[in-house]
N, C-alpha and C positions, 0 to 999 in steps of 0.2 A: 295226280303226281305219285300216291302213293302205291297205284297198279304197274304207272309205268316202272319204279323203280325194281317191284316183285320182278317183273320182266325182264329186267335187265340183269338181275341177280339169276334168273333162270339161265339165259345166256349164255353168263359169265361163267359160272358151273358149267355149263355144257364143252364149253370150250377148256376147262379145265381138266374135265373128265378126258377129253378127246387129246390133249397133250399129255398125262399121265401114261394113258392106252401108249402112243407113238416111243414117251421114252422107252417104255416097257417093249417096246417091239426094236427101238434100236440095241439095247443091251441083249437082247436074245440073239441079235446078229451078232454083234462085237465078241459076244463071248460063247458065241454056236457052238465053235471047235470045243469047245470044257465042258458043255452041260446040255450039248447036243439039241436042243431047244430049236424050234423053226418059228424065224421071225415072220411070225403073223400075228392078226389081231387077237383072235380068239388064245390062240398059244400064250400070249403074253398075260390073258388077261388068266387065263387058269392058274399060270405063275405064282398068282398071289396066293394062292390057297395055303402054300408052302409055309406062308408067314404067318406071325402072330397075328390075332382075329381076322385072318385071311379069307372069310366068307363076307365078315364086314366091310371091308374095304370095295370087294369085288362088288357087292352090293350095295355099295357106293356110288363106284363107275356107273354099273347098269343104272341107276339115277339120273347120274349125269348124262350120261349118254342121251336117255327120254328126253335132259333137259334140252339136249345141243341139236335130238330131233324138231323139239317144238320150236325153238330157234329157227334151223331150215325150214320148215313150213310155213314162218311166219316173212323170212324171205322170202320164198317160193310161191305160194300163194296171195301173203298179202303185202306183196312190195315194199319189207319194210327197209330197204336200204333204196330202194327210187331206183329200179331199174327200167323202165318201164316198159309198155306195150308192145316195143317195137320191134322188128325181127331179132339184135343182137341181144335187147333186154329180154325179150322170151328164151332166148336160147340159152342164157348164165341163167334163167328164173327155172329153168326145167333141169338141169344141169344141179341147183338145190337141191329139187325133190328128190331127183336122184340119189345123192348125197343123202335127205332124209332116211330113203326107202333103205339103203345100206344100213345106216347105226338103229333102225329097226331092231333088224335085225342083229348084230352085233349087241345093241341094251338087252333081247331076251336074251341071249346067251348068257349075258354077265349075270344076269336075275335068274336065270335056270339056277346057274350053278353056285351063287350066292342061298338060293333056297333049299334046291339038295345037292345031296350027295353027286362026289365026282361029276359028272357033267358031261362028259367024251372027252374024245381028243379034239385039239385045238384045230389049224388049218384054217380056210376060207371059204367062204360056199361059190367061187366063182365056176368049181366045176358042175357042183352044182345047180347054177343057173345055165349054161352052158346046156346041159342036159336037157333042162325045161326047154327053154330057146330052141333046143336043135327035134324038141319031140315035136314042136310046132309046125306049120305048113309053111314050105319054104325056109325052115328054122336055120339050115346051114347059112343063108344067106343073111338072114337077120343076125346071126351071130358075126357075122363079117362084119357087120352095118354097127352094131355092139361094139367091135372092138376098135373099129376106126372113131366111131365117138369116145372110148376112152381114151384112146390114145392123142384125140384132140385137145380132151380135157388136158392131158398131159403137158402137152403142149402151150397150153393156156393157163396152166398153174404156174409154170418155166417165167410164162413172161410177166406173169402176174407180179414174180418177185424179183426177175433183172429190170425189171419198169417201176420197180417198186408201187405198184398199184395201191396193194395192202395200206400203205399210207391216208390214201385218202378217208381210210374208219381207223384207222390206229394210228394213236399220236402218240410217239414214244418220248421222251421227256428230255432237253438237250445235253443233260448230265449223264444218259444211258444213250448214247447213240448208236454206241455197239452194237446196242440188240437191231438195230434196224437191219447190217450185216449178217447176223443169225437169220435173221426171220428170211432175208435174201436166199441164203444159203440153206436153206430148212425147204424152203418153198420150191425150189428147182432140184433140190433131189428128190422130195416128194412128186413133182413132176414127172422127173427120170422114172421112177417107179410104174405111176401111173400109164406114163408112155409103153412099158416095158409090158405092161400086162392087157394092155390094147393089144398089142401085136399078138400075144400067145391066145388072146382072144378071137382076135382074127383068124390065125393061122388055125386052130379049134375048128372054126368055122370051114377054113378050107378045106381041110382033112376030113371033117365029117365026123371029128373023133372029139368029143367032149374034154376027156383027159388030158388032151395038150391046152385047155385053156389054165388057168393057174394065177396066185393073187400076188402077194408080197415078197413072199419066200420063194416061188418059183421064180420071180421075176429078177432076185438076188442071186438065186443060183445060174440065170440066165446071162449077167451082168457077169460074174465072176467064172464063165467062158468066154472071156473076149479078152484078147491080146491087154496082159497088165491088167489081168481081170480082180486080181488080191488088192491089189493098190483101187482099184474103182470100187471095189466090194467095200473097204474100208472106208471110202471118200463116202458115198452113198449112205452107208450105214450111219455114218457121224452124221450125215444130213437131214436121217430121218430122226433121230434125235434135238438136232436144231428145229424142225419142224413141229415137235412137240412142246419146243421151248417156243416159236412162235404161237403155239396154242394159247401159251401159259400167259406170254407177252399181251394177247387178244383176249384174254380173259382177266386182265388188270385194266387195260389201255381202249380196251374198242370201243366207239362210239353204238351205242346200242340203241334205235327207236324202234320201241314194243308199240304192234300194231292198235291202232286206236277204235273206235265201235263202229265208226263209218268204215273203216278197212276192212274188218269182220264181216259185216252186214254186206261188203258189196263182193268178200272171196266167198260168201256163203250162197251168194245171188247169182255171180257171176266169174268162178275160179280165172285166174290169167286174162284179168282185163280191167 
């Protein structure tokens, strides 16, 4: 009992960590036009430096971050929400890792720049990987293959939250039902995003040009060229901040089972199965 609980507090941190990052990325959109700021992960997360024990904090994230990694993996590897074997459970179970491999790297950044000085500049490593991708053989075309899976993801994050999926690990309490509407709305513009940076990832791919692939803030500035683009810039941006508050929701509320020894022993024997 008392492993699992450690476990579930790892979690719960992580998912904590990971809605802090999100609000921190929706106020750098809301307020771009004043402090010029590009809503992305890493941008948000240098943000803090600004502030009082601003390396401690960020050195916090990068923590949490590891923590909401070792979470994903213990999804992703060792089934521990029961999706199972079967074509749609491997495809949400690889779709984690995924997710893992990201806040990887995202947590060094936070810990870079938590332990020294300055750090760079913020932005996204989507171009990148973009780069890596397209140096490979056949890399144009794996980047296509890249982008239409994000943009699936996108897709699947949309409905995850007008089907209200999310429900099934989170049990919001009947006195706060509100938050269930946030987390709705947090989760389908996080989608919209995600959708958004599938395609520039694609398109990346078409061109043959790394540079048009692009993460959060390309995909913002993408959204707000499109007819009533200020008004969708706005909607979007507030939803990536509900999003964050979903995090926060899922790191009081979520049902968490920390993988047990037979889980370990059989992802250690045999990954994805």
């Amino acid at each position: 009992m008392p492993q699992e609980f450690r476990f579930e507090m790892l979690a719960k941190f992580g998912y904590a960590a990971r809605g802090v990052v999100f609000l921190l990325v929706a106020a750098l959109a809301l307020f771009s036009s004043f402090g010029g700021g590009r809503p992305e992960s890493k941008s948000a997360i240098s943000s803090l430096l600004d502030q009082p024990f601003g390396k401690v904090w960020v050195g916090i994230i990068g923590i949490g971050l590891f923590c909401f990694v070792a979470w994903r993996l213990a999804q992703a590897l060792a089934d521990s929400d029961g999706h199972g074997s079967d074509a749609k459970g491997m495809v949400i179970r690889a779709s984690l890792l995924g997710s893992a491999v990201t806040y990887v790297g995202l947590g060094i950044y936070a810990i870079g720049l938590s332990v020294f000085s300055g750090g760079g500049g913020g932005g996204s490593g989507e171009k990148g990987l973009a780069t890596w991708i397209m140096s490979q053989p056949f890399g144009s075309y794996l980047a296509i293959i890249a982008g239409i899976g994000l943009f699936a993801g996108g897709v699947v994050t949309m409905i995850k939250g007008l089907t209200r999926k999310f429900e099934k690990y989170i049990s919001i309490p009947s006195n706060a039902s509100w938050l269930t509407y946030v987390c709705v709305y947090g989760l389908v513009a996080r989608g919209v995003v995600f959708a958004v940076v599938g395609i520039l990832f694609a398109y990346a791919g078409f061109k043959v040009d790394p540079d048009q692939a692009g993460g959060m803030a390309d995909a913002m500035d993408w959204l707000s060229e499109l007819p009533g683009g200020a008004t969708i810039f706005i909607v979007i941006a507030a939803g990536l901040a509900a999003f964050g508050i979903y995090n926060l929701v899922a790191a009081r509320y979520r049902t968490v089972r920390g993988p047990s020894m037979a889980d370990v022993k059989r992802t250690v024997s045999r990954p994805f199965n």
